[in-house]
N, C-alpha and C positions, 0 to 999 in steps of 0.2 A: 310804662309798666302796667300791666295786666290788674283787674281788681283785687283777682287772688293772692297776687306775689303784693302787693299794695296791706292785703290782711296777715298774709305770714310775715311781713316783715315790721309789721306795728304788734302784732300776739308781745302779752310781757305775761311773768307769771307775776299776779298780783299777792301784795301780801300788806294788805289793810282793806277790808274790805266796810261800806257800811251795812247797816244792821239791816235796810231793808228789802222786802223780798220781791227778787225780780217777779213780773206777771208770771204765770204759769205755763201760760201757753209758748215763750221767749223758751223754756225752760223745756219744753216737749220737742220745739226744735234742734232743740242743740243737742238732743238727746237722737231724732231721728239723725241729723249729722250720721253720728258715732253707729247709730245703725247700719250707713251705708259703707262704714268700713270695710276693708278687704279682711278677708278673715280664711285663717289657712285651711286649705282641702275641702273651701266653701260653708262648713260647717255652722257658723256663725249660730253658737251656741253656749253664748254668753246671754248674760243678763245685767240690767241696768236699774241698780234701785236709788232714787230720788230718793232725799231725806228734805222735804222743803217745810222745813219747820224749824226755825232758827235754836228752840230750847231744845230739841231731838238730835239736833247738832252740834251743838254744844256736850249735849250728854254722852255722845260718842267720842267725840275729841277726848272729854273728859275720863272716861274710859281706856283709850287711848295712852292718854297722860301716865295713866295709874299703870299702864301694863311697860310702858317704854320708858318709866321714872323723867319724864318731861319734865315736871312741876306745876301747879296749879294754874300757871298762866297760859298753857298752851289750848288753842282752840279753833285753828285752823283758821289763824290768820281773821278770824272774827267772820267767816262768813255764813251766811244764813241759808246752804244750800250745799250739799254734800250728795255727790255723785257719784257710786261705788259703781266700780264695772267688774263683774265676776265672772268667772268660765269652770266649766267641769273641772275639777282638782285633778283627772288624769289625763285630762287632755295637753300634750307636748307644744302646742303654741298657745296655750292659755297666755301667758306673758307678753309674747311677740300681736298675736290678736289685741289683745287690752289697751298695749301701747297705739295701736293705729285707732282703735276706735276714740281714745282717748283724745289724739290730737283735731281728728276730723271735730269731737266736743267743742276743742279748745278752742280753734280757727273759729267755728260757727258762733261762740260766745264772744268772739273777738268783732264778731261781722255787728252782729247784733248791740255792740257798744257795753257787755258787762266784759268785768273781769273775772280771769281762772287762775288757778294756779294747783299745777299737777302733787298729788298726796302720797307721799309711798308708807306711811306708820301705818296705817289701816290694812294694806297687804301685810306690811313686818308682823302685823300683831291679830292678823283675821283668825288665829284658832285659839288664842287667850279666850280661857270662860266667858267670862265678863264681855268679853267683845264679842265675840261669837255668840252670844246670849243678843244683845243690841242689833247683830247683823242681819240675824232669822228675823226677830221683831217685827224690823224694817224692812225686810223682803228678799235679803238674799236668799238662795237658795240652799238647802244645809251641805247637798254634798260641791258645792261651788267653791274657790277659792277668791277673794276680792286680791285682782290684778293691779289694778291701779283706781286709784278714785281722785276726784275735781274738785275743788272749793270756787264753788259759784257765786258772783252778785256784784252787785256794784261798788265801784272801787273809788275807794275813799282818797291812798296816795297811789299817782302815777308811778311805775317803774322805768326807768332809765334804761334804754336800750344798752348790751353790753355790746364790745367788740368784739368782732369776730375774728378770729386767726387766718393768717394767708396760711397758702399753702397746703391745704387737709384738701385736697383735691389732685387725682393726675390719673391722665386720660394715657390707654395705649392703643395705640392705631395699627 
């Protein structure tokens, strides 16, 4: 098997991560990754804001919580590294882009031996005050929408591969 399909096939989404913060430069990689995404009608006119500040993380989750009635323990999973990937608000594959750039993240976080695990509360809740107040802060862009974002760092428990369905495939010739 190939080294790629070797990394797609070990990717789990983590969801324990430890506290501390991967290097930074680990973290510009995986972010070039998601750069070289396919991005529709070439556009690639998204943006990528790192939050790698584990209390800055926390405070957005935190926010988060408040806007989605989570409860106080929610926090993305404890990770010390929050990845928001944004696109123009009027742009029509803002979503479909986010998602490719996103995984290109994921795989490269995978290669590099941290764990991810893909965030959709931060899109549900990107125009709440409060979050949107956090978002700008920390570098989105005002008129952007956050598509998808990543809980980055090292993972504390293992996730157990699931099973995969037969069948979700068929070729016509």
């Amino acid at each position: 098997m190939s080294e790629l399909m070797n990394i797609i096939k070990s990717r789990r989404s983590t969801r324990a991560f430890k506290p501390e913060l991967p290097p930074v430069e680990q973290i510009r990689r995986i972010v070039e990754a998601a750069e070289w995404a396919p991005s529709g009608m070439g556009r690639y006119n998204w943006h990528f804001s790192v939050v790698y500040n584990p209390e800055k993380t926390l405070k957005l989750a935190r926010a988060i919580a408040e806007a989605d009635n989570r409860g106080p323990e929610y926090n993305f999973y404890g990770a010390p590294v929050i990845i928001n990937i944004s696109c123009e608000r009027d742009d029509r594959n803002a979503l479909l882009n986010g998602a490719a750039a996103i995984e290109n993240l994921m795989l490269a976080a995978t290669e590099l031996g941290l764990g991810s695990c893909w965030i959709n509360q931060v899109r549900d809740q990107c125009d709440v005050p409060a979050v949107r107040a956090l978002l700008t802060e920390y570098g989105t862009p005002e008129d952007h929408i956050v598509t998808c974002s990543a809980a980055i760092g090292y993972i504390a428990k293992e996730t157990q591969p699931h099973e995969r369905r037969e069948g979700v495939c068929n070729i016509v010739k």
